[in-house]
N, C-alpha and C positions, 0 to 999 in steps of 0.2 A: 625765808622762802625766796627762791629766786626769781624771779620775773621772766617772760614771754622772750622780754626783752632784751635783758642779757643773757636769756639764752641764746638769743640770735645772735649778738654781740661777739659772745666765746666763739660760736659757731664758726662764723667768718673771721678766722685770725689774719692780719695782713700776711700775702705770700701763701696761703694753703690754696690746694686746687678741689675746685669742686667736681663732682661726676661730669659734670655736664664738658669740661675742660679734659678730662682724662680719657673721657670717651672721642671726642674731638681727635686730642693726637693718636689712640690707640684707629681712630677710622685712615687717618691719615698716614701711618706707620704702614695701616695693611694696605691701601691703597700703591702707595712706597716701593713694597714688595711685592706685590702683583704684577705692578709693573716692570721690576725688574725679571718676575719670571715671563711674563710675555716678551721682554727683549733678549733673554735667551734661547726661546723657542724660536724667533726669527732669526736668530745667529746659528742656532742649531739646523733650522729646515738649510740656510745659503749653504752652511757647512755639508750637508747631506749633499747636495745639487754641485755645489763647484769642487767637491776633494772627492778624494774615494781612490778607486784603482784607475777610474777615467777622472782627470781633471781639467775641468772649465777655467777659463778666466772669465771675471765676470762682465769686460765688452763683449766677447765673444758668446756668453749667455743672452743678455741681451740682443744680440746680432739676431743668435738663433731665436729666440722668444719672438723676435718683432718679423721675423722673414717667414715665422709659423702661422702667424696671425695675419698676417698680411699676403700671404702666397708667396713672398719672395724667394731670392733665390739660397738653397740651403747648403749648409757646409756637411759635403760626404760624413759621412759619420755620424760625426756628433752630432749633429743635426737629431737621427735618431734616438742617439744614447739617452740626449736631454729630454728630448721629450716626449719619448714611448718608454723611458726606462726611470732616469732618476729623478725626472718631476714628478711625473705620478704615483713615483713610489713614496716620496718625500710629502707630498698631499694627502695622498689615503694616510699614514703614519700619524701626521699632525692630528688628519681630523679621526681615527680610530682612538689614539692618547686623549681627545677632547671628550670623546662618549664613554670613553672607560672610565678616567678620571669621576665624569659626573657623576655615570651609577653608579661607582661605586659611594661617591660620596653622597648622595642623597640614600643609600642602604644602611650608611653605617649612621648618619645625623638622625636617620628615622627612626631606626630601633636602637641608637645610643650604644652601638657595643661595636668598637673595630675590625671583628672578625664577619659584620654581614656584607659580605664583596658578592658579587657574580661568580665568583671564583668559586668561594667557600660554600654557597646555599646552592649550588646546582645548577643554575641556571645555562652556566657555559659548556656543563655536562649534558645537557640535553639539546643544544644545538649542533653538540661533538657526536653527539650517539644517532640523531636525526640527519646530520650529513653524512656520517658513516651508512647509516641502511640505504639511503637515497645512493649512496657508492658502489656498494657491496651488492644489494640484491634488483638495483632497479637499471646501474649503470651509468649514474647524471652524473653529469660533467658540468661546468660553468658555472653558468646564473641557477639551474637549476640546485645545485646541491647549496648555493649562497640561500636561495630559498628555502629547502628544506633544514638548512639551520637556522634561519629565520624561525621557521614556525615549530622548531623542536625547544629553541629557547623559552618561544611565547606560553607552546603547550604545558612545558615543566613549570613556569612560573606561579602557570594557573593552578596547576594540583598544589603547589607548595603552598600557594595560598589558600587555599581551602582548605587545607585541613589543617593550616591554622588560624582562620579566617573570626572565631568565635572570640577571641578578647582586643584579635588586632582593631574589628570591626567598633568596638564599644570605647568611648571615652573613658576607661578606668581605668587604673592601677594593673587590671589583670590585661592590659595590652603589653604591659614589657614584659609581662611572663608568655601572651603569644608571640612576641617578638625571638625571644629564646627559643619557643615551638616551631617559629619558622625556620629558622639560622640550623635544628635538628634535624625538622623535617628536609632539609636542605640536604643538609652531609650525609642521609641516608638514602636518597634518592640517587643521589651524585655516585656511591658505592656502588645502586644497583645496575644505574646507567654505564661507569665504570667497566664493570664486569659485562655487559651487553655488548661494549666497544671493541674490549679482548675477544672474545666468542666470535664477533663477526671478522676480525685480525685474522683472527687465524683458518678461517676458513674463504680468506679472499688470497688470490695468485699473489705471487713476491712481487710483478712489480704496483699492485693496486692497492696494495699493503703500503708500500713506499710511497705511493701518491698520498695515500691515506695519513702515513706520519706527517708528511710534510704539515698538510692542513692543522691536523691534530694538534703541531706545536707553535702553529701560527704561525705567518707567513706571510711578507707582502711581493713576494718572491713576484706571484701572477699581477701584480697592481699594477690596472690600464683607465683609461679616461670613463670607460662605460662604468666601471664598477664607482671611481671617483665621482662620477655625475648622482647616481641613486644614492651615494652616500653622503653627497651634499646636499641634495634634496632632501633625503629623511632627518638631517642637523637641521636644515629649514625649518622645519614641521617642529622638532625636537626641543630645540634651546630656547624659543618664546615661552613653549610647555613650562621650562625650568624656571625661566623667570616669572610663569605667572606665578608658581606653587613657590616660590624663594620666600616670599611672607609668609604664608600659613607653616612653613617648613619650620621657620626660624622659634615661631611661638609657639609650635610642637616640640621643640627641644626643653621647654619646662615643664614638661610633662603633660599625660594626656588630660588631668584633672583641672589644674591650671589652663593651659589650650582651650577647654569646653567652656570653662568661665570667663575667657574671653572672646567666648563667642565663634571659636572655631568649629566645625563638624565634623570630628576626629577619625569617625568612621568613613567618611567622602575623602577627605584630605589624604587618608592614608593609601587606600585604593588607589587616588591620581598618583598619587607617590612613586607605586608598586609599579603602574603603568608605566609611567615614563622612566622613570630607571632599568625595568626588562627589556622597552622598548629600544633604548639606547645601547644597551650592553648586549644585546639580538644585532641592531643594525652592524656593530663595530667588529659582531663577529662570521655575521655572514658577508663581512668585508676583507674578512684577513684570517678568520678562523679565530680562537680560542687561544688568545694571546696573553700568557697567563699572570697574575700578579699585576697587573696594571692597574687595575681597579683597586683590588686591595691598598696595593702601594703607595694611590696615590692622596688620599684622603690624610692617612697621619701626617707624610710626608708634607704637605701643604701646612696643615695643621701647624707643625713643629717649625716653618721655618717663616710662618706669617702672625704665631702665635695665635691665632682663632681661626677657629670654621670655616672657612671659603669657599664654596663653590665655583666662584671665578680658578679660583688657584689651585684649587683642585684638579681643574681641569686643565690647566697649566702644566702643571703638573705631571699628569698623565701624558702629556704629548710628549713635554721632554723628556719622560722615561722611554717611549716609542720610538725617538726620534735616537737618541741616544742608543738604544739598545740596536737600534738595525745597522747601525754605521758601523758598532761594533762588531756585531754578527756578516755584517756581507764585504767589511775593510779590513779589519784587523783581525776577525779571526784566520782568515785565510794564508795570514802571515805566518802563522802557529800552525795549521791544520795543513800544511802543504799544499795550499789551494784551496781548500774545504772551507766552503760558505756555509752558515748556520742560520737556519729559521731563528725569527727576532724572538719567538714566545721561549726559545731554550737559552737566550740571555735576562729575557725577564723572569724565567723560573728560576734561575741562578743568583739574582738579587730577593726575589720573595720569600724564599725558603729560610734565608739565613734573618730578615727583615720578623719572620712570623715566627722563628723563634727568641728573637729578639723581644719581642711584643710579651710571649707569653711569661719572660723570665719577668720582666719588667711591673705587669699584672701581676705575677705573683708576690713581688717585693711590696707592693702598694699595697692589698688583702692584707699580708703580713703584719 
């Protein structure tokens, strides 16, 4: 019989690493990488701001930055470009990438399945179909139709939720089967809203039809300080949210049976969850519209290049997909399109599509 003792002996072989050692550099690795994607997003935002079809050197950004803030005197031009055109544009983009990324990634860690984005359950469908009527039949323009996408996002969340509200709600097993009822309920609302969107297309004049695309495929096309101000105020509010619920999140990833027997409140937890993820994926798009695949994108994407879960990198993530796609959409495609600027949501449709069926070949090998 072996002893307590040289069990413990074999145990610890000189040179083997314990958990406590492997998690150490695996926190460290992700750390590592986080950071390196946060110093891309600052190389990506300068890049937006000083290249383009107007380009800045960067004294003369500061020149203008300091003579903006200080009333001095400004250089014709540029003056303006920098800073009614591609700071603001460059600011909403970052922080629109940051709310996307997060909903989408606290959607898919909550219900465990890659395909729960704002994209895929309807959510961006119903602040598309709420700024459309607010366009179509009432005539807003502005903050007002930012608003009615607001509260088309919020409204759809809530039906989604409810009527799968019965296993999400309960600490069992039968919450990943409503998790699935939601991600359904989702795709079919989204259809119906879909078809709501067309119907009202087509019966709005050509050119409120063409206002209407632009939105539709997102856009940071209108991006100015007033809409930058309410959307950094609502990240205020928003990302402490995230961080409180990042605990309870993480230990609801072992399920919801596991979760309750450590004392979490699976039915409460899951609610804030819902909350602040619609809340987030609403603000980012009554900021720019229904910018698509971001959210999606960004969670695996993080995922695969930090090797676990991240919500920081997640949202990292998301901005450099943002930031990235509009430089392409308002600098280079124009080189191609004969001048033709593209809404940022029609280069991030153009990477999600090929990305989600990527996903699903992949899912099916793994089943297999």
């Amino acid at each position: 019989m072996i002893s307590p003792v040289a069990l413990s002996v074999t145990a610890a072989k000189p040179g083997s690493k314990g958990p406590k050692v492997i998690g150490q550099r695996r926190g460290r690795l992700l750390l590592n990488r986080t950071a390196i994607l946060a110093a891309a997003v600052v190389i990506l935002f300068a890049v937006s701001i000083l290249l383009g079809s107007y380009t800045v050197t960067v004294p003369d950004f500061f020149k203008i930055l300091f003579a903006h803030l200080t009333g001095g005197e400004k250089i014709p031009g540029a003056s303006f470009i920098v800073m009614e055109n591609k700071l603001p544009r460059a600011v909403i983009g970052t922080m629109i990438g940051l709310a996307f990324g997060l909903a989408g990634a606290l959607f898919q860690t909550m219900l465990r399945n890659p395909l729960a984005s704002p994209d895929i359950i309807g959510i961006s469908y119903g602040a598309s179909a709420a700024a459309v009527v607010s366009i179509v039949v009432f005539g807003a323009t502005g903050a007002a139709v930012s608003g009615a996408a607001l509260g088309g996002a919020l409204g759809v969340a809530a039906i989604i939720y409810a009527i799968s509200s019965g296993g999400v709600m309960r600490g069992t097993n039968r919450g990943d089967a409503a998790g699935n009822r939601l991600i359904l309920a989702g795709v079919g609302i989204a259809a119906a809203l879909h078809a709501v969107v067309n119907f009202l297309m087509t019966r709005a004049d050509i050119r409120t039809a063409a206002d209407i695309l632009v939105w539709l495929n997102g856009s940071l096309n209108s991006a100015n300080w007033d809409r930058a101000g309410v959307l950094a105020l609502s990240l205020a509010v928003l990302i402490p949210a995230v961080v409180a619920i990042a605990g309870p999140l993480r230990i609801l990833e072992l399920g919801p049976d596991a979760a309750a027997g450590l004392g979490i409140r699976v039915g409460a937890t899951r609610l804030a969850l819902v909350i602040v993820a619609v809340s987030l994926a609403a603000v980012a798009t009554a900021a720019a519209g229904p910018v698509s695949f971001v959210a999606f994108l960004a969670g695996p994407i993080a995922r695969r290049f930090t090797g676990k879960a991240s919500l920081p990198a997640s949202a990292l993530v998301g901005a450099l997909i943002v930031l990235a796609a509009d430089y392409v959409a308002a600098n280079l495609a124009p080189l191609l399109l004969d001048g033709t600027a593209l809404p940022v949501g029609v280069i991030t449709g153009a990477l999600g599509a090929p990305f989600l069926l990527w996903l699903l070949v992949t899912a099916n090998r793994k089943d297999a």
